[in-house]
N, C-alpha and C positions, 0 to 999 in steps of 0.2 A: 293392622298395627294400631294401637292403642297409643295418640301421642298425649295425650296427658300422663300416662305411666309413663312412657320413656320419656318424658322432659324433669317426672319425678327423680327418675334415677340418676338422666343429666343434669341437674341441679345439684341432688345429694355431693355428686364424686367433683363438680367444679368448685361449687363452695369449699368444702371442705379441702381441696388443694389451695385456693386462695386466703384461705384464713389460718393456714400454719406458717409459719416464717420460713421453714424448709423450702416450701416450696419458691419463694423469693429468691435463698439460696442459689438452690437448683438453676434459676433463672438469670440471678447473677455468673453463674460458671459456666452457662452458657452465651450471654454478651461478650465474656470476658476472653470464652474461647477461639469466639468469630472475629471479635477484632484483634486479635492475637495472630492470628491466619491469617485476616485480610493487610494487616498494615503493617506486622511487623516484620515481613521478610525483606530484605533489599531489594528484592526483585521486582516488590510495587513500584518503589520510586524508580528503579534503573526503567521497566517498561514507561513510566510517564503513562500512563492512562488510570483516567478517573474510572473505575469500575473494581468489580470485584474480583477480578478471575483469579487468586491467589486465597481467597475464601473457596470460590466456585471445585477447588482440587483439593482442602480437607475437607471442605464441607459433609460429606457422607462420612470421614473419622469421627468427626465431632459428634454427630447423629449417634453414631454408636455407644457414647455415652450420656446421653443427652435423654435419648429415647427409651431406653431402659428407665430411665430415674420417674419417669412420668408412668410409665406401664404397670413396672414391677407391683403396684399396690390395687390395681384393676381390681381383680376378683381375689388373690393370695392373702391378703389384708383382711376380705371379706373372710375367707375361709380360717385363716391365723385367729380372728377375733371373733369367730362363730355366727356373725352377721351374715354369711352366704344364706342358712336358712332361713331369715326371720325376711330375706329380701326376696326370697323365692316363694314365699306365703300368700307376697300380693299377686293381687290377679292379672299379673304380667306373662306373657308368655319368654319363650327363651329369644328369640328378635328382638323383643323391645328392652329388656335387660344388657342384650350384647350391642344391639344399637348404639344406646343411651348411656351405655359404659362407655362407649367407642366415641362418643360426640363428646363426651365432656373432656377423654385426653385429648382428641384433636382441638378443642378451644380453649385449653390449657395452655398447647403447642402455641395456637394461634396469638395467644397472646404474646407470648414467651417471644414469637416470632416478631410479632409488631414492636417490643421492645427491642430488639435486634436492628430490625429496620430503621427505626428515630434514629437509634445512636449511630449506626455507618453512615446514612445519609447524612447529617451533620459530620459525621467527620469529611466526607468526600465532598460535601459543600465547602468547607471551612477552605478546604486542599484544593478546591478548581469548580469546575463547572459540569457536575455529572449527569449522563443522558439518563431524564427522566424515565422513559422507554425501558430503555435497557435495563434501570436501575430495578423497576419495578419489575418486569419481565424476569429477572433473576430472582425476587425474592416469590412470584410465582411460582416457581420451580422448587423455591425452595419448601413451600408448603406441600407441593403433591408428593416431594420426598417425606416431609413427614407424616404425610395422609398414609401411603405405603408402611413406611418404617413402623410405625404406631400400629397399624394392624399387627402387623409380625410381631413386635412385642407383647400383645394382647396374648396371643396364643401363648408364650414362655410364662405371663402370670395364672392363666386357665389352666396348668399344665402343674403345678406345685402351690403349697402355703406357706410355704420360707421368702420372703421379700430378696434375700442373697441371692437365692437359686435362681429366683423370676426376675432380677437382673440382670441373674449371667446365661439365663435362656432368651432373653429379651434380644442381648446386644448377639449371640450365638446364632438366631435366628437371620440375624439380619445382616449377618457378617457375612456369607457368601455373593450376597447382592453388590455389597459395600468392594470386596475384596477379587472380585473376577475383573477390574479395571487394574491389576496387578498380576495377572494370571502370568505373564509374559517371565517372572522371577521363575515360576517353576515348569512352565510349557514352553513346547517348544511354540515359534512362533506364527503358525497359522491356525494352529488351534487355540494359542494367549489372544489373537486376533477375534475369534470367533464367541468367545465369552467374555470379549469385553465388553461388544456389542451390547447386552442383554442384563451391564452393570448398571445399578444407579447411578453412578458418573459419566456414562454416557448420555444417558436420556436429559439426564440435569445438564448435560452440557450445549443443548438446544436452547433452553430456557438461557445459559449464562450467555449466549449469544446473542439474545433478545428476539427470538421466537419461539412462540407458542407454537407446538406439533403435537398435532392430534394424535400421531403415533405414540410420542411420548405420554403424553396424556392418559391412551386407551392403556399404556404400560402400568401406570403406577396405577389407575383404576380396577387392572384385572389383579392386581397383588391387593388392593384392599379387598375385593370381591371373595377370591380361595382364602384369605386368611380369616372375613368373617365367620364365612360356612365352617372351617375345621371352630372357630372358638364355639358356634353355634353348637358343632358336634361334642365339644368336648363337655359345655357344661349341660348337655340331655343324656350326658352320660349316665345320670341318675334313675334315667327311666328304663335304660336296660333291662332284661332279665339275667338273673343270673345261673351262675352254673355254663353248661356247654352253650345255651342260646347266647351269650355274653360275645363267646366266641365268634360266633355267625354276624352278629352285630357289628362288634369290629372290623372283622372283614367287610362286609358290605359298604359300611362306611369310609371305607381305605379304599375299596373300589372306584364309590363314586367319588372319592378326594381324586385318586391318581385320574381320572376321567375328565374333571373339574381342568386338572395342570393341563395334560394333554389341550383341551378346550380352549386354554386361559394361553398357553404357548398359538396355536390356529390362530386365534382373535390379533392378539400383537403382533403375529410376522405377517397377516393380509394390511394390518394397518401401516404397519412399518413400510410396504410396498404402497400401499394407495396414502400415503401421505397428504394431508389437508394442513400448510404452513402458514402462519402470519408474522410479517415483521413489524416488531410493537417499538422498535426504537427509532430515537425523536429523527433522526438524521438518516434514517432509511438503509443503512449501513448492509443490511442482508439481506434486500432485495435486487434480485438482477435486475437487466435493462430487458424492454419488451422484445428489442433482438434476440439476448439470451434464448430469452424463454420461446420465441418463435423456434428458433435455430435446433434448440434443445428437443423440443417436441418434433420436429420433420425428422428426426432420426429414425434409419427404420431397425425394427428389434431384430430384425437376423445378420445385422452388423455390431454387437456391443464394441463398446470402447472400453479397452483399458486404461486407467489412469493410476497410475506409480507414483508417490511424491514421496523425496527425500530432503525434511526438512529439519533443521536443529532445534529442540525443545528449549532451549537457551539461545539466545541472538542478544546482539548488543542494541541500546536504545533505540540507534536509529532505524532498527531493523524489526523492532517489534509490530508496529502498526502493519509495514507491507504481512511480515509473516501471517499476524491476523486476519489480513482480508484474504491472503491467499487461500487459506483456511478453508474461510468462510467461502470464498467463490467455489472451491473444489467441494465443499459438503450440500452446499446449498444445488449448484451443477448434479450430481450424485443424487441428490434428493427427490428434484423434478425431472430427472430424466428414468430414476426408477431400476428396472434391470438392464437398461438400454447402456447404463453407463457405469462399469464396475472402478470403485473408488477403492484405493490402499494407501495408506499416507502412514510412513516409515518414521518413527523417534530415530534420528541418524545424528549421529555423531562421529567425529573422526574416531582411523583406530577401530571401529567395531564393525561386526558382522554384516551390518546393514549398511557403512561406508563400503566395504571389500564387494558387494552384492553390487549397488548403484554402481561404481565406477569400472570390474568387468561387465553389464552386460549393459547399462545405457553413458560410461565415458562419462556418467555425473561426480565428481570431485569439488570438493568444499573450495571457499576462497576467502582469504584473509580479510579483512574487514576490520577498521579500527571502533574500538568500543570504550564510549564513555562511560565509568563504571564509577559515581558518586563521586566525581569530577575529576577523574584521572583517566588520562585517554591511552588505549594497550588494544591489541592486538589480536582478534580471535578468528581462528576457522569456522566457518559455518557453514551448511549448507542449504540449500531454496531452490531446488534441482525440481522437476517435474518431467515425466515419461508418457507420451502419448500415443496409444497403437490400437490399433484398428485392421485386424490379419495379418497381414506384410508389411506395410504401411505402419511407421511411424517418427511423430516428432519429439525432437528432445529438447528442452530448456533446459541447458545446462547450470543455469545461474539467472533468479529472475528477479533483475536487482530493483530499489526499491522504489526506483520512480519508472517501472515499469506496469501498465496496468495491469494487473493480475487478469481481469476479468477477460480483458481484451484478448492474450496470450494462450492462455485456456479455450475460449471459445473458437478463436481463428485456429488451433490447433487441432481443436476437435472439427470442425470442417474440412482440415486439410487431407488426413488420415478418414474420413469419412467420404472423399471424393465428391464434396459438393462442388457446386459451380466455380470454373476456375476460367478465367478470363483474362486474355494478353496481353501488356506491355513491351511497346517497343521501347528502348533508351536511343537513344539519334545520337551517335558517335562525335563528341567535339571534344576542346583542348579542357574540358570538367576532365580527369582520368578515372569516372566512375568505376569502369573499368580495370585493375590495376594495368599499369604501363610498365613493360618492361624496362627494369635498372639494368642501366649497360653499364655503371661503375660496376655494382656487386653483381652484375650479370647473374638476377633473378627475376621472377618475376612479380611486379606490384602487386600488392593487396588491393581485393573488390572494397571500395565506398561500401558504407553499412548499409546503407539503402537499395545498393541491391541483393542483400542478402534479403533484408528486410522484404524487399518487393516478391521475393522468389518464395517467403511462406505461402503467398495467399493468391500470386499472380502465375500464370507462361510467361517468362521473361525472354524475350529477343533483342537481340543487338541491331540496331539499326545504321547500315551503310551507308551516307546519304552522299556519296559519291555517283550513285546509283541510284534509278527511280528509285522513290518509295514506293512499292509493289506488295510488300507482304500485310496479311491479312492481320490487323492488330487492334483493340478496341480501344486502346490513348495511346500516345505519344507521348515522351519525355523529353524535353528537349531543354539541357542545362548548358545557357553561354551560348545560344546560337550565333550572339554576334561574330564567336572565333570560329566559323564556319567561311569556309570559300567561297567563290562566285558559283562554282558548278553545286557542290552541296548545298548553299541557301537556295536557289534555284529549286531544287529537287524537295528540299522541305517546304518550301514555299509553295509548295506545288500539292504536298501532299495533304495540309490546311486548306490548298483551298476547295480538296475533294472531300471536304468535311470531316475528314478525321480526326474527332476528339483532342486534344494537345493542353499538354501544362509547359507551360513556357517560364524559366527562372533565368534573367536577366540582370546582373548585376552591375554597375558603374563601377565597384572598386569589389572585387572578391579580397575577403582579411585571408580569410581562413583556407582558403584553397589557394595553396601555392602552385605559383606557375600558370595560374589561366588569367591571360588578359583580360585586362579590364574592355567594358563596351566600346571605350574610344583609343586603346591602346593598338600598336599592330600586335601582329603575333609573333612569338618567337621563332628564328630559325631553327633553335635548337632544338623545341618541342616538335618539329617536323620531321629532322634529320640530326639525330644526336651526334651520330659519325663525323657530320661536319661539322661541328659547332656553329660561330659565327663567320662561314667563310661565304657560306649561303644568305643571299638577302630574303628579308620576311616577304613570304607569298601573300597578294590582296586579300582581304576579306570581302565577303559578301556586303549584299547591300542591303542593311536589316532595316532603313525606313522602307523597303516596299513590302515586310511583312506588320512593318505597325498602321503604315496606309491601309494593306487590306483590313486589318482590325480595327480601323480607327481609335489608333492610341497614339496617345503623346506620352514620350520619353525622351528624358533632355541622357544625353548618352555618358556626359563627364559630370553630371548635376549630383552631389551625393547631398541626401538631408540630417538633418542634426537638429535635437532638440534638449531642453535642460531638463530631462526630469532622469532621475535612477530611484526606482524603489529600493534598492538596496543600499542605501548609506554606509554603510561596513563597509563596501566593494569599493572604493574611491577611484581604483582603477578603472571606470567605465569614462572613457570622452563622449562626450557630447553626439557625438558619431555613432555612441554604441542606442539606437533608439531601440525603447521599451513601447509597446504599444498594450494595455491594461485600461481598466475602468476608472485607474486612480489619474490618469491625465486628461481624457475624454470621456465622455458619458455614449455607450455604446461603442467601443472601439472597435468592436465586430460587427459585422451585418445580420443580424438573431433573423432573418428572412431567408441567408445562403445556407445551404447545407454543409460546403466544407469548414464553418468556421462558425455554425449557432453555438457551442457551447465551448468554443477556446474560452482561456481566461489571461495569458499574457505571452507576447512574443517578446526576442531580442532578435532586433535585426541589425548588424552590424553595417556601418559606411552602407548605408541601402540606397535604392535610389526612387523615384516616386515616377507612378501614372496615370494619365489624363485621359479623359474623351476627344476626340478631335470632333468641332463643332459643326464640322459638316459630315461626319458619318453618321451614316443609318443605323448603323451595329448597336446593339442595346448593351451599355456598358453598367454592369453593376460592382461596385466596390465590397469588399471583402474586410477589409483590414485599412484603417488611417491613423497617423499621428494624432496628438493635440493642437494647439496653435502657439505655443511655448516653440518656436520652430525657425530655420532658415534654410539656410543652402551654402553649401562649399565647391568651389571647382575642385577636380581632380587636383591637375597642376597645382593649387593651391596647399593642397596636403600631401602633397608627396615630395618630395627631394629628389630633383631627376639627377641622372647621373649623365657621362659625356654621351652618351648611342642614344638618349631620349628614354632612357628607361629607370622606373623608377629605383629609388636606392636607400628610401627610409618614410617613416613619416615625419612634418614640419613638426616643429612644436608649437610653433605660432602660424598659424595659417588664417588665412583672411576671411572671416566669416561673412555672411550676409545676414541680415534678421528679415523677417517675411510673417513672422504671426499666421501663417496659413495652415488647415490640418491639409496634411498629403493624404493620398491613397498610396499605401504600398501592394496591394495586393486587389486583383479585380477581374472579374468574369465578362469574358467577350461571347455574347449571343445572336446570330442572326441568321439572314439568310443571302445567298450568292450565287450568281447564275456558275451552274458549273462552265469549267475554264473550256474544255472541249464543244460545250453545247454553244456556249457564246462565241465558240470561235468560228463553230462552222454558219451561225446565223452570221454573223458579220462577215463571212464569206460571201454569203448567198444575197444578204442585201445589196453588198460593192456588186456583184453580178449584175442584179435585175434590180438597179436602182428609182425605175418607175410602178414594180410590182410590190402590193401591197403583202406583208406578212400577215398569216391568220394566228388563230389562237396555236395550233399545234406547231408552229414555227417557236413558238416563243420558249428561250431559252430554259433547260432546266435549274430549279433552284438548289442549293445545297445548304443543308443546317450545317452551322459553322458554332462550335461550340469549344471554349480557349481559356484557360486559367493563365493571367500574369501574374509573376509575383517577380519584384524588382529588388530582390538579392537570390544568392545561392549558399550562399554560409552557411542555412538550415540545412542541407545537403551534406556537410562535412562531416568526418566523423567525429569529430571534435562535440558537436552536437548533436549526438549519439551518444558518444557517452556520458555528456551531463544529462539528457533523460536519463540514461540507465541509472549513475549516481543518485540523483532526486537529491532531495533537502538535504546537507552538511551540516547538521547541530552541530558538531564536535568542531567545526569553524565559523557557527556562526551564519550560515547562507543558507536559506530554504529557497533554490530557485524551483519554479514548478514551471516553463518554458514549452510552451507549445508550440514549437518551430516544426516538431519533427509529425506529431499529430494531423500538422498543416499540409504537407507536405501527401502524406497517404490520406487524408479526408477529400483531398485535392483532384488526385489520380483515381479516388473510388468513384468519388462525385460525376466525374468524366465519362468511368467506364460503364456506369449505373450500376454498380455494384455498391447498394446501403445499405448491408446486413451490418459493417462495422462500425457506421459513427458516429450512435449516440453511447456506442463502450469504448472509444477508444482514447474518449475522454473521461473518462467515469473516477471522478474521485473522494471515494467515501473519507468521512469527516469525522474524527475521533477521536470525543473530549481527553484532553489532557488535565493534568496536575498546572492548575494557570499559575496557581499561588507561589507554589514552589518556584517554577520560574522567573515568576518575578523577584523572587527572595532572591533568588542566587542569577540572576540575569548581570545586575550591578557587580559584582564582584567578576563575572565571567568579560567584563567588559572594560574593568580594571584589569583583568590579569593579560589581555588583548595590549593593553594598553603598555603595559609596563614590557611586553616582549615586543613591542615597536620600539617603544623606547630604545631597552637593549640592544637592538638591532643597527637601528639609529645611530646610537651612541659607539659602535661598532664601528659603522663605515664613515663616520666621522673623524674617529681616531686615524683607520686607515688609512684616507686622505689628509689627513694636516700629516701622519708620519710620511707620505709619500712626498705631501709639497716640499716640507722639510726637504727630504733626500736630496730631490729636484734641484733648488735651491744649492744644498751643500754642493754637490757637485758643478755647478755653472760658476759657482766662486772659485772651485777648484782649477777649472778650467780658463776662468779668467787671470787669474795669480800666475798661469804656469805658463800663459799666453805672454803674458807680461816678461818672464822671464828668459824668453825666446828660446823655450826648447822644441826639439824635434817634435813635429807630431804626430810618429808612433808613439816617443815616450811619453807626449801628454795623454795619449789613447790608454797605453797601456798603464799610466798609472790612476788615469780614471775610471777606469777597470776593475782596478784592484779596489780602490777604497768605493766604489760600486760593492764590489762583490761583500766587502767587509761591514756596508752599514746595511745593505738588503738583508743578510745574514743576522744581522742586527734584530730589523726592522721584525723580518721572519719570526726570532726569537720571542720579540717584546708581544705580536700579534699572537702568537701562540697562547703564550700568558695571559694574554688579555681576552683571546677566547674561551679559554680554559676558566677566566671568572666568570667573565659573561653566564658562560653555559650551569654553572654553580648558581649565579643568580638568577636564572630563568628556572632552575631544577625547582631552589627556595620559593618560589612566584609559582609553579605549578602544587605544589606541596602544601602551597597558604592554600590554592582554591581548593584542591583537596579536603584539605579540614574544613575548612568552610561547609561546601559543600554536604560533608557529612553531617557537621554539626548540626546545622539546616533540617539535616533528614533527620538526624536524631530526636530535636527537638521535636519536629510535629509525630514520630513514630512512639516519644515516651506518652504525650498528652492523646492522643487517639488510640491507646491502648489504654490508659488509668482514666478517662475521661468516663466515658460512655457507661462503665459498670455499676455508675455510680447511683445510678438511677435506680438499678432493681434493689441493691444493697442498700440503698435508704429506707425503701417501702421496706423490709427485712426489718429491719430495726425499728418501725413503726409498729409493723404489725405485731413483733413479739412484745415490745411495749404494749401497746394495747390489749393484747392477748395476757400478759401481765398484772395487769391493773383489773383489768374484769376476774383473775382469778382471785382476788383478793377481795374484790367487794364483797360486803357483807359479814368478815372472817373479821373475827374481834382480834385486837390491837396485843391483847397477851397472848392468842393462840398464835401470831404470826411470829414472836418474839421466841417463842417456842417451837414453832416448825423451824425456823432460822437455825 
């Protein structure tokens, strides 16, 4: 190959597009078309994310006319204006002409394309804070679509000398690539499925995700490669012979064309299987954890996995990020595990074919979901269902909501249904009702704590009796509230700690959220023992839970609850001092980054918690997990609670007597050591009192027992309650993005125990993904006014309430005094303050009514402002980031036919122009 001819030829055909104003045109229709795609749907702003993916879905439209406009004049032009011959003269072979025709549209594109890029990136600057990575990783993609696209249209201008024609073969060519991401309108759906695979919108949608895939890659590579060869073919067409050999020619060459496809199909489906991926965005977003990818790879191939996802193409705001990563965990999962892991992920919407499908055969059904939709909050079905099977065996995610981690979900799943290692949890039966407890009013029976459904994806879950030896074979222990355990049951648990079995122990001074389980220093209920008798029965003793802190050497004050001043969440006013937050933003390290249950939390709530110590004469290696700040003190029980006449509590104080202490607590902390077992030490301290002048040898000396014990000194994280604000995650639409890792805590806790670490550095995994900052800030202030103004209303509400009630109050005690005065009967003073009772409530009723009925009028109005707002907002930056950015290529437009103006005129005397005019 001869590159000084082919860079003559690429020279000729780039100049000459760059120096006609058309081609600026061309360039401006193309700026004008992408940011038209990319910002002007509502769906940008409703997703909140800085990126393109609303480009990344016309993008291959656009192409279609885009790519014709740059091809059509390839060779057609050449041949229209008779230039094919005089450029076939030089001593080029047909390679370095179809080359060097082919490089100069491609850095035509390339430019076309870099003007594209300036202008989105500024707008998505301007809008927020976009991943470099990702941003550039997309317009990556967007080049080898048109390295592809550009080939194919080459062949429509080799193919005719009408510019019209080599247009509409251009974009004809290219339209089935474009157009199989659509197939689904006219096929049925496993074959729509199997060609879409093989569209350009597919493979581009690696790149929009912000990876590079070699698959995709070798895809658009093997489409430039068949498309040069046919253009090579068609312009040696000249050298044919003709007559019948013309004929033999043809065919031969259609042979080795159809041979080339066949070749060019082999190459992309080995690549497609051996997949070579990189994730090029800044925030790591598409890379699993090295779990995953261990986890994924020990799969063996004569067990595939199916995986079925039924997910809605439209989700409301706060729903777009989880849907995204689900996405992406399920493609990227599917990627590296290869044929081992067969991926289907279903467009589902209510109502259709693929809803009717999901809910008879995997019981997956949509759930209502409220959606902030350009500030007006309504109501949508959606679905995020996922199906996981493996021959008989399979798990369902019925709904996998958005502060649930995708990745985690997925992967425990696919082990489940894969029969990896599965390892036993005992629960130790106490007054926690993990368990549901049978209701003797509705005489049904209680709902399981989610935590052990939880515990029962990935564990053997057994119930533990500890009324009875602990005997069965189990590798942790759970044990929630052992204080409300008896003398013979703590005995028995106590006993089974000290044979070394593994134990997470949740201890709480004041449980909020689990009603009915005594607090550490409370007795216990009769009632919870024997419902039948209510209180006829006195409360049975409890164990004696300092001989299981003595064995551990821990200090726990039993009524000691701690409180500190800090709430990240200032909206939430509703948190006391009680409600402790434990994060970076009040301590520096609030985690142990040394412990494995708790390196990568990022914040707890633990409600009325209570704190533990090292006892300064144990040997046990006490390492803390989890502390307060020093913004801190301590409250007795009794001090916050309202006891009633039996000594039992009956509300919380509103003023309760604090202590201040500036101290950080440990709430949470790991007991290590080691312990003569209890049997071996009992028969050596036999044998000593025997032969108390005989010396013991080494093999006398008791055996040791590895004692290994998580305490965490609340149980709230336990309730369902906290369950389901993980599953909820962040409330935009109120304002509260809790991200709480209580419940993380809890199973990083129990794995940690059972040496089961396949899950914990996914089970916190939370990809990070830029948003629209600007926007938000724009419309944050008015979203905080409109908060503000429906407290008001509210306010103003049970304001009125109470002064018309004090009013009433009042009215009638005068009444009652007046008629006292009078010395009537008093039934009649009863029953006539009865009546004028019943007459001003009736009243009262009416005027409340009324005054609701405004209220509700003027919160509609206060929703209806942020709505305009809101939109406005959007409107504003969607007219300037669509009329912005064009501006650029249509200038140089208007230069260049200027200047292309002016030089036709030099030299041309002043009456001949007067006259051409």
């Amino acid at each position: 190959m001869n590159m000084n001819l082919l860079l003559a030829v690429f020279k000729r055909n780039f100049t000459a597009y760059f120096t006609n104003p058309l081609g600026y045109v061309f360039i401006w229709l193309f700026v004008f078309l992408s940011t038209i795609a990319a910002f002007w749907s509502n769906e940008f702003f409703n997703a909140n994310l800085a990126n393109l993916d609303q480009l990344n879905v016309a993008f291959p439209f656009i192409m279609l006319v885009f790519i014709p406009a740059i091809t059509m004049g390839v060779w057609a032009d050449e041949r229209r204006q008779g230039t094919d011959e005089l450029l076939l003269t030089i001593p080029a072979g047909d390679l370095e002409v179809v080359v060097g025709k082919y490089l100069s549209t491609l850095a035509i594109y390339t430019v076309s394309l870099l003007f594209s890029l300036v202008c989105n990136y500024f707008v998505l600057e301007t809008l927020g804070n976009p991943d470099m990575g990702l941003f550039l990783g997309t317009y990556v993609g967007y080049w080898f679509v048109g390295l592809a696209m550009l080939a194919l249209g080459m062949i429509g201008s080799f193919l005719t000398r009408n510019l019209t024609v080599a247009f509409i073969l251009g974009a004809l060519l290219n339209l089935p690539l474009v157009a199989m991401a659509r197939a689904d309108t006219i096929l049925p759906a496993a074959q729509a499925r199997a060609l879409a695979e093989w569209s350009i919108s597919a493979q581009l949608a690696e790149f929009g995700r912000g990876v590079i895939s070699l698959g995709s890659i070798v895809y658009f590579l093997v489409i430039v490669a068949v498309s040069l060869y046919i253009c090579m073919v068609l312009i040696g067409r000249r050298h044919w012979a003709r007559g019948s050999d013309w004929a033999v020619q043809a065919g031969h060459f259609i042979v080795r064309t159809a041979a080339m496809l066949v070749a060019a199909t082999a190459i992309v489906t080995f690549f497609q299987y051996h997949d070579a991926r990189a994730d090029v965005t800044s925030e790591g977003i598409n890379s699993l954890s090295p779990s995953t990818v261990k986890l994924i790879q020990g799969l063996e191939p004569n067990r595939p996995v199916q995986i079925e996802a039924f997910i809605s193409p439209e989700v409301p705001e706060a729903y777009v990020q989880p849907r995204e990563n689900l996405l992406r965990v399920l493609r990227e999962v599917s990627a590296l595990a290869g044929p081992k892991v067969q991926l289907r992920i279903h467009d589902t919407e209510p109502l259709t074919e693929e809803a009717a499908y999901a809910e008879q055969r995997y019981e997956i059904t949509p759930e209502a979901k409220q959606n902030l939709t350009r500030g007006a909050v309504t109501e949508t079905d959606i679905f995020m269902g996922v199906a996981v099977t493996s021959g008989l065996k399979r798990v369902i995610i019925p709904f996998l909501d958005r502060g649930i981690p995708a990745e985690y979900e997925v992967v425990r799943s696919i082990a489940t249904v894969t029969d990896q290692e599965r390892k036993t949890i005992g629960i130790v039966t106490t007054y926690a009702p993990l368990y549901g407890q049978f209701n003797m009013q509705m005489m049904s029976p209680g709902r399981d704590w989610p935590i052990v459904t939880e515990l029962e994806k990935q564990y053997d879950v057994v119930q533990i009796d500890p009324s009875q030896p602990i005997t069965q074979d189990v590798d942790v222990l759970l044990a929630v509230q052992p204080s409300s355990l008896g003398p013979p049951e703590m005995d028995n648990f106590i006993a089974a700690v000290e044979r070394g079995v593994p134990t997470a122990i949740f201890e709480d001074p004041m449980p909020v959220f689990a009603a009915g389980v005594p607090a550490t220093s409370m007795p216990r209920s009769p009632a919870q023992q024997n419902p039948m008798m209510g209180m006829q029965q006195r409360p049975q003793p409890k164990g004696d839970l300092n001989r299981l802190w003595n064995l551990l050497g821990v200090d726990f004050a039993p009524d000691q609850i701690i409180w500190q001043t800090y709430n990240p969440y200032p909206k939430a006013e509703m948190f006391p001092d009680e409600f402790v937050f434990i994060d970076d933003g009040v301590v520096d390290n609030p985690f142990n980054e040394n412990s494995e249950p708790v390196e990568d939390l990022q914040q707890l709530l633990l409600p009325f918690p209570g704190a533990v110590d090292s006892l300064k004469a144990s040997e046990m290696n006490f390492t803390w997990l989890a502390r307060t700040g020093d913004e801190t003190g301590t409250v007795r029980l009794r001090e916050l609670m309202q006891m009633g006449p039996f000594g039992r509590p009956m509300g919380l104080n509103d003023n309760p007597r604090r202590t201040t202490t500036n101290v950080e607590y440990v709430v949470a902390a790991r007991i290590q050591g080691q312990l003569p077992a209890a049997d071996e030490a009992a028969e050596n301290q036999t044998g000593s009192d025997a032969n108390p002048g005989e010396e013991s040898s080494d093999s006398d000396a008791p055996k040791m027992v590895d004692i290994d014990v998580v305490v965490v000194a609340d149980i709230d994280m336990l309730t369902p309650q906290f369950f389901q604000i993980r599953e909820e995650g962040a409330r935009p639409e109120l304002g509260f993005y809790f991200e709480f890792d209580n419940v993380p805590l809890v199973l990083n806790a129990l794995d940690s125990l059972a040496g089961d670490t396949r899950f914990l550095d996914i089970r916190t995994r939370r990809p990070k993904y830029r948003t629209l900052s600007k926007i938000e800030e724009r419309t944050e202030q008015s979203r905080e006014k409109t908060a503000e103004a429906r407290e008001r209303i509210q306010t103003q509400l049970e304001e009125t309430r109470e002064e018309a009630q004090q009013q009433l109050n009042e009215e009638i005690e005068k009444l009652r005094e007046r008629m006292q005065k009078e010395n009537l009967d008093p039934m009649e003073v009863a029953t006539r303050v009865q009546m004028v009772l019943s007459d001003r409530q009736r009243r009262l009723d009416t005027r409340m009514e009324q005054l609701q009925k405004q209220m509700e009028r003027e919160q509609k109005q206060i929703d209806t402002e942020l709505a305009l707002e809101v939109r406005r907002v959007q409107d504003q930056y969607k007219l300037w980031a669509v009329l912005l950015p064009p501006i650029l290529p249509l200038a140089l437009a208007v230069i260049v036919f200027a200047i292309r103006r002016a030089r036709e005129r030099e030299g041309i005397a002043e009456t001949r122009l007067h006259k051409s005019q």
